[in-house]
Steps between C-alpha positions, in 0.01 A plus 500: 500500500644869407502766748298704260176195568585489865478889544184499290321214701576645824411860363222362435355267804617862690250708335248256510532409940509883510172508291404205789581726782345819376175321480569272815544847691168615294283233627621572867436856484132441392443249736586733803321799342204238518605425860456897596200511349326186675661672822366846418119381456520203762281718756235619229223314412495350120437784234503557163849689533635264701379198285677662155811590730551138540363344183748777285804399759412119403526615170816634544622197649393280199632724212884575733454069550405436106808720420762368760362125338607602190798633592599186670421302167695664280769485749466113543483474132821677467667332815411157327684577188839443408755630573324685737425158728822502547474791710208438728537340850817656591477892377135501391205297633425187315097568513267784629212380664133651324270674725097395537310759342239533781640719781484387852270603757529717773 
C-alpha cells in the first residue's frame, strides 16, 4: 500500500467519525433541551403549549437520531472497506453503534 492510499483512507475515516461526533453531540444537545423542557412544565397541568413543546422536542430527537444513523452508516460503510479496515480497531473504531429512532421517556 502507498502512503498516498494510506493518507487518503485515514483522511477519510477522519472526516467521516468527525461527521459521527458532530451529530453524536447533536442528538445529546436535543435530548437535554427536551429534558429542560419536561422540567420546566412538570408542575403545570397538560396544555396545548406544553403538549407541542414536547411533541416538536420529540421531533427534534428523531430528525438529530435519523441524521446521526446515517452518519454512522456511511462511516461503517467506509470503515468496512479496504484499505481503510485496516485502520479500524486500533486508531478508528471498527463499528458505530445506530441509535433507535424513538426517543426515550422521561
Amino acid at each position: 500500500m502507498t502512503l498516498i492510499a494510506y493518507q487518503a483512507s485515514t483522511a477519510n475515516l477522519n472526516a467521516h467519525y468527525r461527521e459521527v461526533e458532530h451529530h453524536q453531540a447533536e442528538v445529546a444537545n436535543v435530548v437535554a433541551r427536551k429534558d429542560a423542557i419536561v422540567a420546566q412544565y412538570a408542575d403545570q397541568p397538560d396544555s396545548l403549549e406544553k403538549r407541542a413543546e414536547l411533541v416538536g422536542s420529540e421531533n427534534r430527537i428523531r430528525v438529530a437520531t435519523q441524521r446521526f444513523n446515517e452518519a454512522a452508516a456511511v462511516y461503517n460503510q467506509s470503515a468496512r472497506s479496504f484499505p481503510a479496515s485496516l485502520f479500524t480497531g486500533s486508531r478508528f473504531p471498527r463499528q458505530v453503534e445506530l441509535a433507535p429512532l424513538t426517543p426515550s421517556e422521561p
